[in-house]
C-alpha atoms as a printed R data frame, in Angstrom:
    type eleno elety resid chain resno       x        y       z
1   ATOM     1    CA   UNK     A     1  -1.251 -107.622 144.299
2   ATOM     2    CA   UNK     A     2  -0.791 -110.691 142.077
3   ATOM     3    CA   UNK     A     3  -0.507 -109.654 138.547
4   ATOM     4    CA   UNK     A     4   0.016 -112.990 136.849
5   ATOM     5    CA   UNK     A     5  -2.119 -113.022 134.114
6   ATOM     6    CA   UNK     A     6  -3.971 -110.682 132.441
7   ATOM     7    CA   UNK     A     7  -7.349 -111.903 133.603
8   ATOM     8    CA   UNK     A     8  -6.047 -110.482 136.828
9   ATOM     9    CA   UNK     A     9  -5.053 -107.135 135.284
10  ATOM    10    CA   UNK     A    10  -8.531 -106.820 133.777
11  ATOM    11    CA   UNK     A    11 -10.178 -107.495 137.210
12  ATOM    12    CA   UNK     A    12  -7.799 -105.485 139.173
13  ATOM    13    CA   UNK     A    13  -9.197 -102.731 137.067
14  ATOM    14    CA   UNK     A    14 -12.681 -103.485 136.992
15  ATOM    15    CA   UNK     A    15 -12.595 -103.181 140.736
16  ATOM    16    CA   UNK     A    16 -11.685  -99.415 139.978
17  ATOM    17    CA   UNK     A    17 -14.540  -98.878 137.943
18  ATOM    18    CA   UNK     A    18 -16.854 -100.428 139.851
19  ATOM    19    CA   UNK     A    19 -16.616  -98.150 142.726
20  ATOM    20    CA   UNK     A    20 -16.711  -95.347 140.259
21  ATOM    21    CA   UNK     A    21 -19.730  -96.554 139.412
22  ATOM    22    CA   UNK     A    22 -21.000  -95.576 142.557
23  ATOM    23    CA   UNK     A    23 -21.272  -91.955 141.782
24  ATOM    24    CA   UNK     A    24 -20.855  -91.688 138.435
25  ATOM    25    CA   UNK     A    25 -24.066  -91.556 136.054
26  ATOM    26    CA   UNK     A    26 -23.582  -92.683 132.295
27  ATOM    27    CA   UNK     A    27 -20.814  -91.408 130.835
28  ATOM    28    CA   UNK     A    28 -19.289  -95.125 129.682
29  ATOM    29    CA   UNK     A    29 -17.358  -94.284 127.092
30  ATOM    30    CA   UNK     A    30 -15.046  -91.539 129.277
31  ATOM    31    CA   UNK     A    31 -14.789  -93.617 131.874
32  ATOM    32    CA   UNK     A    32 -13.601  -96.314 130.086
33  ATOM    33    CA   UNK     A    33 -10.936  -94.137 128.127
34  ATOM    34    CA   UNK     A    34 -10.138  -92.549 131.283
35  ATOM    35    CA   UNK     A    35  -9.011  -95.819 132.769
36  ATOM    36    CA   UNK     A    36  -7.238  -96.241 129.748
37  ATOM    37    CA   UNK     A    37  -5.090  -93.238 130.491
38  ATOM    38    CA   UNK     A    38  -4.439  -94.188 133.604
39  ATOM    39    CA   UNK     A    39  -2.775  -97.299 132.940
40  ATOM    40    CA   UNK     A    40  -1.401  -96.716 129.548
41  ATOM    41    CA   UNK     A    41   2.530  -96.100 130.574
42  ATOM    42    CA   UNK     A    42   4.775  -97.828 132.708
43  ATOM    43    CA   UNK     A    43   6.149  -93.599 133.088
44  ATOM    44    CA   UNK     A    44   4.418  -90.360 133.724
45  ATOM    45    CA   UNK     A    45   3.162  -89.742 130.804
46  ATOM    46    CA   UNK     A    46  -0.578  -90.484 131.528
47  ATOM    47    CA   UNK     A    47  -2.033  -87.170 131.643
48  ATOM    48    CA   UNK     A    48  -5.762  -86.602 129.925
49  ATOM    49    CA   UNK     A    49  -7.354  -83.486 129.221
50  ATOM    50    CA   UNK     A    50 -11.576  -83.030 129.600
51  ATOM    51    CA   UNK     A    51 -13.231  -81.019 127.611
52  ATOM    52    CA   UNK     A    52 -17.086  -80.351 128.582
53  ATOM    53    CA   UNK     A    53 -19.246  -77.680 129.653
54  ATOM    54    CA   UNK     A    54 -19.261  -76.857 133.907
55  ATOM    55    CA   UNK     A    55 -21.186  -78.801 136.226
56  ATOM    56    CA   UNK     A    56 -21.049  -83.043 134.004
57  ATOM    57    CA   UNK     A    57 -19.102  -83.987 137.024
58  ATOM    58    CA   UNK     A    58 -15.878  -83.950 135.669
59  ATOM    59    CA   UNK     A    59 -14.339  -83.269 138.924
60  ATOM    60    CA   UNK     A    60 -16.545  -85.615 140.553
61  ATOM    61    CA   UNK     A    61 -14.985  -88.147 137.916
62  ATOM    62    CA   UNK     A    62 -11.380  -87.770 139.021
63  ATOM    63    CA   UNK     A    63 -11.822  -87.692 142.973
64  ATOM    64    CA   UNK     A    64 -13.702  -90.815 142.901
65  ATOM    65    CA   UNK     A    65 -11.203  -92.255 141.037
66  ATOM    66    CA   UNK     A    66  -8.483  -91.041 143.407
67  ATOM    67    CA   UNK     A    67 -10.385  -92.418 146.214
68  ATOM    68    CA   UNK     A    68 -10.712  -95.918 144.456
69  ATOM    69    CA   UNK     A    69  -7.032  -96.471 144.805
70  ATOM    70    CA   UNK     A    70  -6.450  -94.366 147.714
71  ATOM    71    CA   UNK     A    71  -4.535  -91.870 146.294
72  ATOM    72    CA   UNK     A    72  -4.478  -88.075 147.529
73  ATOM    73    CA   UNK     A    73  -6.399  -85.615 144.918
74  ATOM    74    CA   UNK     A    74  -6.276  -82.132 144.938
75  ATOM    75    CA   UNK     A    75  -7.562  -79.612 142.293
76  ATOM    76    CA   UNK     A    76  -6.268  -75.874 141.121
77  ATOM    77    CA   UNK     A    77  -8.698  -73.663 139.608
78  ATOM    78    CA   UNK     A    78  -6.708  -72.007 136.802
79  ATOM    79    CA   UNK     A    79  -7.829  -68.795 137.066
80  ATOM    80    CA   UNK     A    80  -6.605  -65.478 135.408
81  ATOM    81    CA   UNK     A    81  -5.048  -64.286 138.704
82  ATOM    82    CA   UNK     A    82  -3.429  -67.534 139.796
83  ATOM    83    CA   UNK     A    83   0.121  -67.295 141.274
84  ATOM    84    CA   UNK     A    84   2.997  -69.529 141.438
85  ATOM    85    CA   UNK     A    85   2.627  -69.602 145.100
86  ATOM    86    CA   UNK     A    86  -1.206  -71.002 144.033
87  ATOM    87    CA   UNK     A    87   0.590  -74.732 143.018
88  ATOM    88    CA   UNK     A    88   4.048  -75.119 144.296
89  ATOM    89    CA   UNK     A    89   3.414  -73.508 147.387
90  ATOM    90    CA   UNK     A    90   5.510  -71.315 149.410
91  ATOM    91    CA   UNK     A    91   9.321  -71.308 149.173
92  ATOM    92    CA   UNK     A    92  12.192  -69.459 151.165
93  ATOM    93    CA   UNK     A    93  15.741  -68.989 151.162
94  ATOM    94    CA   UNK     A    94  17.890  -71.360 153.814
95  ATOM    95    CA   UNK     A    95  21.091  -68.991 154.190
96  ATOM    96    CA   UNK     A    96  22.413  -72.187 156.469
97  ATOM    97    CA   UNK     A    97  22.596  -74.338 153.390
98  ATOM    98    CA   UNK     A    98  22.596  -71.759 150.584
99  ATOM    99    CA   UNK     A    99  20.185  -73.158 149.050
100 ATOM   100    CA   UNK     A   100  16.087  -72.728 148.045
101 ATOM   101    CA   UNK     A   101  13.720  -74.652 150.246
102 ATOM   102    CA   UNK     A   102   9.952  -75.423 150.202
103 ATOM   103    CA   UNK     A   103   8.157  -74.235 153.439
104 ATOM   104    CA   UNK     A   104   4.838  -75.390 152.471
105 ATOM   105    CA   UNK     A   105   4.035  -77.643 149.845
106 ATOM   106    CA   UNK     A   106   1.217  -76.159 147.021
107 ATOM   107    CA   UNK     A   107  -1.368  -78.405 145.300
108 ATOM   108    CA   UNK     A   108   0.954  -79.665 142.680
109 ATOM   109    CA   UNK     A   109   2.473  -82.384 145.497
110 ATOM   110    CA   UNK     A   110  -0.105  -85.120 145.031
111 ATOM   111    CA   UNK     A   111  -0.671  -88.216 143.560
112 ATOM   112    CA   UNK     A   112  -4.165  -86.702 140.953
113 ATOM   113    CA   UNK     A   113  -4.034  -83.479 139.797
114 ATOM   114    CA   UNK     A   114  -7.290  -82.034 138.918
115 ATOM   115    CA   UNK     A   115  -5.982  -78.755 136.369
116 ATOM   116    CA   UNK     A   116  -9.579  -77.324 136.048
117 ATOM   117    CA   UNK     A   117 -10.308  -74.936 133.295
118 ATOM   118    CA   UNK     A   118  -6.922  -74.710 132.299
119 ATOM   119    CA   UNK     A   119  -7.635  -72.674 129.076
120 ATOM   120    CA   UNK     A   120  -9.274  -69.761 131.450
121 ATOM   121    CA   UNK     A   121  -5.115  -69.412 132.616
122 ATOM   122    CA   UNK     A   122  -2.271  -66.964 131.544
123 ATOM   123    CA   UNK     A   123   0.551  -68.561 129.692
124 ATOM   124    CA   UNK     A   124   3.213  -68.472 132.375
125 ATOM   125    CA   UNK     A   125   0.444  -70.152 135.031
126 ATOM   126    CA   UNK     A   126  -0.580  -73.104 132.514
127 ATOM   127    CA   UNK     A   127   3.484  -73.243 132.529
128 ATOM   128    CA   UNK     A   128   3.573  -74.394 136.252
129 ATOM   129    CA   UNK     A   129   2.020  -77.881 135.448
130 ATOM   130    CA   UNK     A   130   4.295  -78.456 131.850
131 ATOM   131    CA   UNK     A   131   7.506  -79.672 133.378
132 ATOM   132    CA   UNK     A   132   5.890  -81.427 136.106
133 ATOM   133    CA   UNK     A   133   3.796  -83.531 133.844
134 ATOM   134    CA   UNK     A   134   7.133  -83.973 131.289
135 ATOM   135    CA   UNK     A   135   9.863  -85.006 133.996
136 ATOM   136    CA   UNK     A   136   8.364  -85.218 137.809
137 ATOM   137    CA   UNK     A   137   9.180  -82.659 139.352
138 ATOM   138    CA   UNK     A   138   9.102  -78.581 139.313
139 ATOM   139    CA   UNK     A   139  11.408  -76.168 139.519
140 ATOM   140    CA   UNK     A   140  10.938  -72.603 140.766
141 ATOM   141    CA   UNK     A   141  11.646  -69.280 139.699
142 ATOM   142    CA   UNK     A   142  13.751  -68.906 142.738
143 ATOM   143    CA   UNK     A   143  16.009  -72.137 141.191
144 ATOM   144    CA   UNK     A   144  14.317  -74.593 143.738
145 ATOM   145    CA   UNK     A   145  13.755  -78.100 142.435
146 ATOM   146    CA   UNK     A   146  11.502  -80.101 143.809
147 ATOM   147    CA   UNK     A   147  10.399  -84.087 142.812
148 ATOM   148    CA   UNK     A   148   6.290  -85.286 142.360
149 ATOM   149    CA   UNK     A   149   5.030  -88.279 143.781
150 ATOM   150    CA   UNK     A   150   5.729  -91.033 141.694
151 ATOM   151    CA   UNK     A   151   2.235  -92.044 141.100
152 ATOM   152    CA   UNK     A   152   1.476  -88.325 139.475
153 ATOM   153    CA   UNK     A   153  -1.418  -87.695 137.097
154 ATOM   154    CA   UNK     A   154  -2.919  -84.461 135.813
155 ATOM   155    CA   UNK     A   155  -6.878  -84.313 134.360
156 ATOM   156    CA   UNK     A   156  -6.875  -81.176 132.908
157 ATOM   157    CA   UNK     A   157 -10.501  -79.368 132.106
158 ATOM   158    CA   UNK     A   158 -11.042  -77.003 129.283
159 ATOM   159    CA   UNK     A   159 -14.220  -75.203 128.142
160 ATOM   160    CA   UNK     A   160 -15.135  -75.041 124.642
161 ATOM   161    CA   UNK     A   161 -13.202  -72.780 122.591
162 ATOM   162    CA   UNK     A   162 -16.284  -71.062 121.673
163 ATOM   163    CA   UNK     A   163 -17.452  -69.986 125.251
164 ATOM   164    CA   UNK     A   164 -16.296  -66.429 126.315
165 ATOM   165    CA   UNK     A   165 -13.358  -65.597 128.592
166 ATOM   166    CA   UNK     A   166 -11.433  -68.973 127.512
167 ATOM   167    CA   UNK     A   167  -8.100  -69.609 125.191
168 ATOM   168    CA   UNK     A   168  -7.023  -71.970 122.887
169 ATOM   169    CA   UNK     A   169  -3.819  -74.341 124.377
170 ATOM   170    CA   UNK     A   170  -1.087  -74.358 122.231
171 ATOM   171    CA   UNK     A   171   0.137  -77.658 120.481
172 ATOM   172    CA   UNK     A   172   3.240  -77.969 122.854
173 ATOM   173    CA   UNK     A   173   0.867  -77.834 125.460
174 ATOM   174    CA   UNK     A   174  -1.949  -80.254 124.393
175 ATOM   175    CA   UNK     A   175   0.905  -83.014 123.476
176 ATOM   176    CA   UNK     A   176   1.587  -83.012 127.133
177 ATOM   177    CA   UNK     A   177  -1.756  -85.014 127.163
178 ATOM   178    CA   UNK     A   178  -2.287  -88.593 125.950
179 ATOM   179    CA   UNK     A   179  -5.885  -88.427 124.837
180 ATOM   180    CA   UNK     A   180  -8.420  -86.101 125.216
181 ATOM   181    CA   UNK     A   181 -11.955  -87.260 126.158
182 ATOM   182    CA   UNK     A   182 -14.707  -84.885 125.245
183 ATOM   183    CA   UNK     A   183 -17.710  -85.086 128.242
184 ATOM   184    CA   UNK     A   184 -21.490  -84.748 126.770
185 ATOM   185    CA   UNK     A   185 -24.887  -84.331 128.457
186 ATOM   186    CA   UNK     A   186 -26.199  -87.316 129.527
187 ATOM   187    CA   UNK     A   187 -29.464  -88.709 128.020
188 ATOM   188    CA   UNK     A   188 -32.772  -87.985 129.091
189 ATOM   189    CA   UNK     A   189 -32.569  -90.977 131.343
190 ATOM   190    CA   UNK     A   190 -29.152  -90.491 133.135
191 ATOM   191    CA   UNK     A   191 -30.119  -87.045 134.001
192 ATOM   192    CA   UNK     A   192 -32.848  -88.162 135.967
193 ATOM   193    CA   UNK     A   193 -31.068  -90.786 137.803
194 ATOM   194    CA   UNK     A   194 -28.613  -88.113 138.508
195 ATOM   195    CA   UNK     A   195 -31.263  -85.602 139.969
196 ATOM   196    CA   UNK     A   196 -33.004  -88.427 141.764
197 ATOM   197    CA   UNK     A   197 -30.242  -89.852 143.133
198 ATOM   198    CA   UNK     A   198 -29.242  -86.068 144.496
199 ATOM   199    CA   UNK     A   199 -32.550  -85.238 146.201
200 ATOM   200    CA   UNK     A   200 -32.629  -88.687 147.675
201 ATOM   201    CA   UNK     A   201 -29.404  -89.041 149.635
202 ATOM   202    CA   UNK     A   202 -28.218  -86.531 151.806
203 ATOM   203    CA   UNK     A   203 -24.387  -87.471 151.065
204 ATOM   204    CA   UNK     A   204 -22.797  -88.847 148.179
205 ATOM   205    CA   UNK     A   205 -21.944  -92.820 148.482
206 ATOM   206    CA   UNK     A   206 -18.668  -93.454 149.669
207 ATOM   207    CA   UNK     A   207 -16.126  -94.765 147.249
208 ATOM   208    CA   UNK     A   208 -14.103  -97.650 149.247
209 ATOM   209    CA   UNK     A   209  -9.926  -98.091 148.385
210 ATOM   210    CA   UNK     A   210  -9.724 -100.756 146.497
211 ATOM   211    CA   UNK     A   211  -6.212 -100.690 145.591
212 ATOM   212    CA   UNK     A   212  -3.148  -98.027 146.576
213 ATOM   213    CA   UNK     A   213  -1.062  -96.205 144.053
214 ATOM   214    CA   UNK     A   214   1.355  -98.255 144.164
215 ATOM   215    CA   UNK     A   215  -0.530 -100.834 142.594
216 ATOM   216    CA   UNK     A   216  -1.612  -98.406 139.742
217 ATOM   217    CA   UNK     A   217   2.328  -98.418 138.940
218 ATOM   218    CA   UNK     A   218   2.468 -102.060 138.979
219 ATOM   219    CA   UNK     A   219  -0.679 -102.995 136.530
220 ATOM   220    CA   UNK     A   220   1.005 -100.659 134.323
221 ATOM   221    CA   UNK     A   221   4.023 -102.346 134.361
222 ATOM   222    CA   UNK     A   222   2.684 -105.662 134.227
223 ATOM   223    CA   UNK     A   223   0.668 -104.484 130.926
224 ATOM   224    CA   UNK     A   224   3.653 -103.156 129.463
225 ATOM   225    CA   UNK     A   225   5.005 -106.461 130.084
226 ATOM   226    CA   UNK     A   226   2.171 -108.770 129.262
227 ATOM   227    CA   UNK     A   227   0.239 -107.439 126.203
228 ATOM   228    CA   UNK     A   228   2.032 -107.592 122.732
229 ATOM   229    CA   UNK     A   229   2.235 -105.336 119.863
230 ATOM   230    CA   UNK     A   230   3.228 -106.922 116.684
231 ATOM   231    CA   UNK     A   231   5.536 -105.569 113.846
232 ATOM   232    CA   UNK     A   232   2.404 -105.358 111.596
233 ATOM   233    CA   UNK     A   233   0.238 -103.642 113.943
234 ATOM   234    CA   UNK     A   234   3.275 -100.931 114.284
235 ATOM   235    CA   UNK     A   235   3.412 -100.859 111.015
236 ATOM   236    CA   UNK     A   236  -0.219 -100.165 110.484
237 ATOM   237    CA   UNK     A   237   0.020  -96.985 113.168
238 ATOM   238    CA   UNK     A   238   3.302  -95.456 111.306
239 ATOM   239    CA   UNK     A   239   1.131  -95.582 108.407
240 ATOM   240    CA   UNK     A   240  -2.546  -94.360 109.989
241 ATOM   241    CA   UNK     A   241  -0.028  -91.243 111.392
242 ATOM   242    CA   UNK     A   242   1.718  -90.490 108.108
243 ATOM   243    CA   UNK     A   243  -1.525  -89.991 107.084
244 ATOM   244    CA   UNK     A   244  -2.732  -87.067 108.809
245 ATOM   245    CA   UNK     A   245  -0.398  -84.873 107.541
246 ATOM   246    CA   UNK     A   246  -1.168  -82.432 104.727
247 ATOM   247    CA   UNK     A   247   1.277  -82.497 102.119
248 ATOM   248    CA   UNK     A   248   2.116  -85.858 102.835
249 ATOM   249    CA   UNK     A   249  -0.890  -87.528 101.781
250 ATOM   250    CA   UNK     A   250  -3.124  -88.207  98.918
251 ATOM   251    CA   UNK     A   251  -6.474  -88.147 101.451
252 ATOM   252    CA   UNK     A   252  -8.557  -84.785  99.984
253 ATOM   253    CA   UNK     A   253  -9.993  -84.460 103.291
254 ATOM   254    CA   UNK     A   254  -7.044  -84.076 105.229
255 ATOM   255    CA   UNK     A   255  -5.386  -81.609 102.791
256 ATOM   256    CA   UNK     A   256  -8.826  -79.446 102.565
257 ATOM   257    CA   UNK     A   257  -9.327  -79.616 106.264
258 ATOM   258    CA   UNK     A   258  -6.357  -79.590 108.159
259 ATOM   259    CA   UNK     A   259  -4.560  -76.889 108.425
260 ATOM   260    CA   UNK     A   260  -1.232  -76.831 106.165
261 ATOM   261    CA   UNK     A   261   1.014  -74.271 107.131
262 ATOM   262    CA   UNK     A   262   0.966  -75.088 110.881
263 ATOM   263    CA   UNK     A   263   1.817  -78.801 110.212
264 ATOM   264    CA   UNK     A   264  -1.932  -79.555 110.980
265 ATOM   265    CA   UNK     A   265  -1.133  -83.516 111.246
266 ATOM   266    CA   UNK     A   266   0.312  -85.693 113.699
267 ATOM   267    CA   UNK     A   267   4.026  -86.185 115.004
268 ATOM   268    CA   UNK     A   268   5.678  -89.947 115.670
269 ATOM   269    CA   UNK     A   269   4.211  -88.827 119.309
270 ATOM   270    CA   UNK     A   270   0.679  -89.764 118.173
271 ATOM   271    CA   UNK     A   271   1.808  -93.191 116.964
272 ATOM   272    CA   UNK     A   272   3.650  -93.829 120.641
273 ATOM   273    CA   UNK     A   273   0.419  -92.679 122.431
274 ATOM   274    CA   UNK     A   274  -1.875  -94.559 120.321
275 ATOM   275    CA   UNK     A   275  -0.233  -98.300 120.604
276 ATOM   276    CA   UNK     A   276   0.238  -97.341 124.338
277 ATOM   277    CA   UNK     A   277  -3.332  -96.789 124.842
278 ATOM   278    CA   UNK     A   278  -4.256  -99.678 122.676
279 ATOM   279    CA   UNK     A   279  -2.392 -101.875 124.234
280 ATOM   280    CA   UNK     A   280  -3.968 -100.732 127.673
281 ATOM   281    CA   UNK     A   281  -7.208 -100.869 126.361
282 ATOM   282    CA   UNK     A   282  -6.078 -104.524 124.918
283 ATOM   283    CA   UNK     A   283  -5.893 -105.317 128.683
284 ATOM   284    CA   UNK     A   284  -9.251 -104.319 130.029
285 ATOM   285    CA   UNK     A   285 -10.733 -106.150 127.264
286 ATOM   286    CA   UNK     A   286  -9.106 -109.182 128.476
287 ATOM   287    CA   UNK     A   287  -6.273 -109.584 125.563
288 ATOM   288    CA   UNK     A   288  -2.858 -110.006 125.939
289 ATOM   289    CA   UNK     A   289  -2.313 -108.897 122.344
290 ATOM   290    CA   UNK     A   290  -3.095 -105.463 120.547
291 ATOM   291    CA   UNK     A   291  -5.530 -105.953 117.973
292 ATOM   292    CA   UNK     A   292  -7.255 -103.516 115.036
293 ATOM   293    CA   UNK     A   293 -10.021 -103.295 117.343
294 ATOM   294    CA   UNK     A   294  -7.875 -101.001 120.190
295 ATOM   295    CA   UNK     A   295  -6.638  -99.098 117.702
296 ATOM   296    CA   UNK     A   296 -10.186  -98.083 116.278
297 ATOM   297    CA   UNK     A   297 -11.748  -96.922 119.689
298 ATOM   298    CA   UNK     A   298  -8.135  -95.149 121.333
299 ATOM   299    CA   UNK     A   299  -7.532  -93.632 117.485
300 ATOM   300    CA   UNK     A   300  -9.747  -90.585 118.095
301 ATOM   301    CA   UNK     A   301  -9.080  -89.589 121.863
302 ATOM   302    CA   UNK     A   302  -5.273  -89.874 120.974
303 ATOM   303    CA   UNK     A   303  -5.698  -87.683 117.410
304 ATOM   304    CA   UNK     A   304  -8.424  -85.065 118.468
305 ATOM   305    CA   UNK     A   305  -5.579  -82.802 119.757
306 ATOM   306    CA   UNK     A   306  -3.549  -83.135 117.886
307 ATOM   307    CA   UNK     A   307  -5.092  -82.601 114.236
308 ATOM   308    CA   UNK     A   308  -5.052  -78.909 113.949
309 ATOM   309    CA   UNK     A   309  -7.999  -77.956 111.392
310 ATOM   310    CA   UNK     A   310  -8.015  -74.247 109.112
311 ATOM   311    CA   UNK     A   311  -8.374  -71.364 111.664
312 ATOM   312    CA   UNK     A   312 -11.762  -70.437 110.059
313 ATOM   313    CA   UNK     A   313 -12.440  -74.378 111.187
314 ATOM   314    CA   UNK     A   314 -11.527  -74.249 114.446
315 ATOM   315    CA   UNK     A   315 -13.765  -71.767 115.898
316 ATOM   316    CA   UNK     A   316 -16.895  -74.113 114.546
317 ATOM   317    CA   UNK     A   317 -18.740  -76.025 117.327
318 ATOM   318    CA   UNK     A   318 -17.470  -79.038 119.069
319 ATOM   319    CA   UNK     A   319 -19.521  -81.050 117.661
320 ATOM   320    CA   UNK     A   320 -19.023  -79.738 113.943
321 ATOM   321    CA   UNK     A   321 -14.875  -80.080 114.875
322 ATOM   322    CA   UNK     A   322 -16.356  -83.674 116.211
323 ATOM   323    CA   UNK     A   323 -17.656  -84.635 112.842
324 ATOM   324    CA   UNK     A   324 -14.988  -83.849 110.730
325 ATOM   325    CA   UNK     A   325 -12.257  -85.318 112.386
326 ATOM   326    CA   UNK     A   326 -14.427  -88.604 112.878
327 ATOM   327    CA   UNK     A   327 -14.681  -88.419 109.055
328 ATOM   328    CA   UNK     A   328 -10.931  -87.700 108.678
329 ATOM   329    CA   UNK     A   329  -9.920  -90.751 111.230
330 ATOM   330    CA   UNK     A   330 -12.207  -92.852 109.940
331 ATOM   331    CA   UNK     A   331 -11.498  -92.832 105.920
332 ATOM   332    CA   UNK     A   332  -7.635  -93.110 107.115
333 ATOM   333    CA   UNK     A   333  -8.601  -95.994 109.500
334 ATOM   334    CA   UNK     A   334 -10.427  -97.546 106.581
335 ATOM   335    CA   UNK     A   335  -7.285  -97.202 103.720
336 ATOM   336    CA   UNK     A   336  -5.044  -98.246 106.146
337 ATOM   337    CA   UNK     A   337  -6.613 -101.496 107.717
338 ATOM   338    CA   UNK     A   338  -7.842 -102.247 103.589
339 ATOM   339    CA   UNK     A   339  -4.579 -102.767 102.656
């Protein structure tokens, strides 16, 4: 794949998106971040977390875009009763070599994870997928090790906090996630394309490889490479992040909202994710340079997590959480880029 420019990043990409296209009704905005995500390290770190209600084709979503670069996808329900055995597979003991080996591989060996409702799970199973998405590769309770692909991605699903039967993740475990992308009903419109298009065709269209992984690894490399990030811009992010935290700032909203004693605002993580993402998003707009612009559209997935609002907050809607962290982001985006 020739990766000269960035022109040929941004088409390289578009491809992908165009045969997502295919199946995949509205819903511009995710898609768009999600590609973002995907291309926003030249390491692992490029894991997203969904949040939606069942049945918006969230799953849908992520094989498609497995298939696009023909890359193997496989999904774990994350179910109360799930085992170890349920993602690393099965292991035994080798008494020839003394050691742990893996007879057959679980759902975690793959190149796109699908983690579905992952905040229906017991701590110790929503544990399985933490190391793997940190370092590449899992180790057992038996002491086996064993390395991921190198092209390895995790889309985790939640349900809203509010529905029964589901848990909040903790903040250790929702920093293990770049962005999160919340998924909405389509309009009116969209969801009767999406009905049509279901009682017309007897299959769903078939998503052609127009890329492998390998080439995922080397647009993000070649981004990394290619698109700048000046000092000021930096400076601008340290700033935008020091601002979310209550104590530390003169913002009333953040100190009235936010909760305070659990360090409600955002570590120097944040300000990593967000100039990563920018300057990924920097490249499917065509830029070889990050601009305020990237950081206004990738500031909210990369924050929504990690802003932890008053616990008699949190339990409010998503949309009522929605709103007051777009107020939040945006007076802060505001004082910051005013200066």
């Amino acid at each position: 794949m020739q990766l000269e420019s960035i022109s040929d990043i941004q088409n390289s990409i578009k491809l992908i998106e165009n045969e997502i296209r295919k199946r995949i009704v509205g819903m511009d905005q995710v898609v768009k971040l999600l590609l973002v995500g995907v291309f926003a390290s030249p390491g692992r770190n490029c894991h997203i977390l969904l949040e939606g209600v069942p049945g918006l084709a969230k799953t849908l979503l992520l094989k498609s875009l497995a298939e696009s670069v023909d890359g193997e996808f496989k999904r774990i329900s994350f179910a109360a009763d799930l085992l170890p055995k349920d993602v690393v597979g099965i292991e035994d003991f080798d008494s020839d070599n003394n050691r742990v080996k893996l007879l057959v591989k679980g759902p975690l060996f793959t190149n796109f994870l699908l983690a579905d409702e992952l905040n229906r799970a017991r701590t110790s199973s929503k544990g399985l997928i933490l190391e793997p998405m940190e370092e590449g590769r899992v180790t057992t309770e038996l002491g086996g090790t064993y390395p991921l692909a190198e092209m390895f991605m995790v889309a985790a699903t939640q349900n809203p906090i509010e529905e029964e039967g589901t848990f909040v993740l903790g903040r250790a475990e929702q920093d293990r996630f770049v962005m999160k992308l919340l998924v909405d009903y389509p309009t009116d419109n969209q969801e009767r394309a999406i009905i049509r298009s279901n009682i017309d065709h007897a299959v769903m269209p078939t998503i052609n490889s127009v890329m492998h992984t390998d080439d995922i690894l080397a647009i993000r490399q070649a981004i990394f490479n290619q698109v700048k990030v000046s000092d000021e811009i930096v400076e601008k992010v340290q700033q935008l992040v020091s601002l979310t935290r209550p104590g530390y700032t003169d913002i009333e909203e953040i100190n009235q909202y936010l909760d305070a004693q659990d360090g409600g605002g955002a570590s120097p993580r944040a300000g990593i994710h967000i100039l990563r993402t920018a300057r990924s998003h920097a490249a499917i707009c065509g830029r070889d340079f990050v601009s305020p612009e990237d950081i206004s559209v990738v500031m909210i997935p990369v924050l929504r997590h990690r802003l932890i609002l008053r616990p008699d907050l949190s339990m409010n809607s998503v949309k009522q959480r929605e709103k007051i962290l777009t107020e939040i982001l945006d007076k802060i985006f505001q004082r910051v880029w005013s200066q």
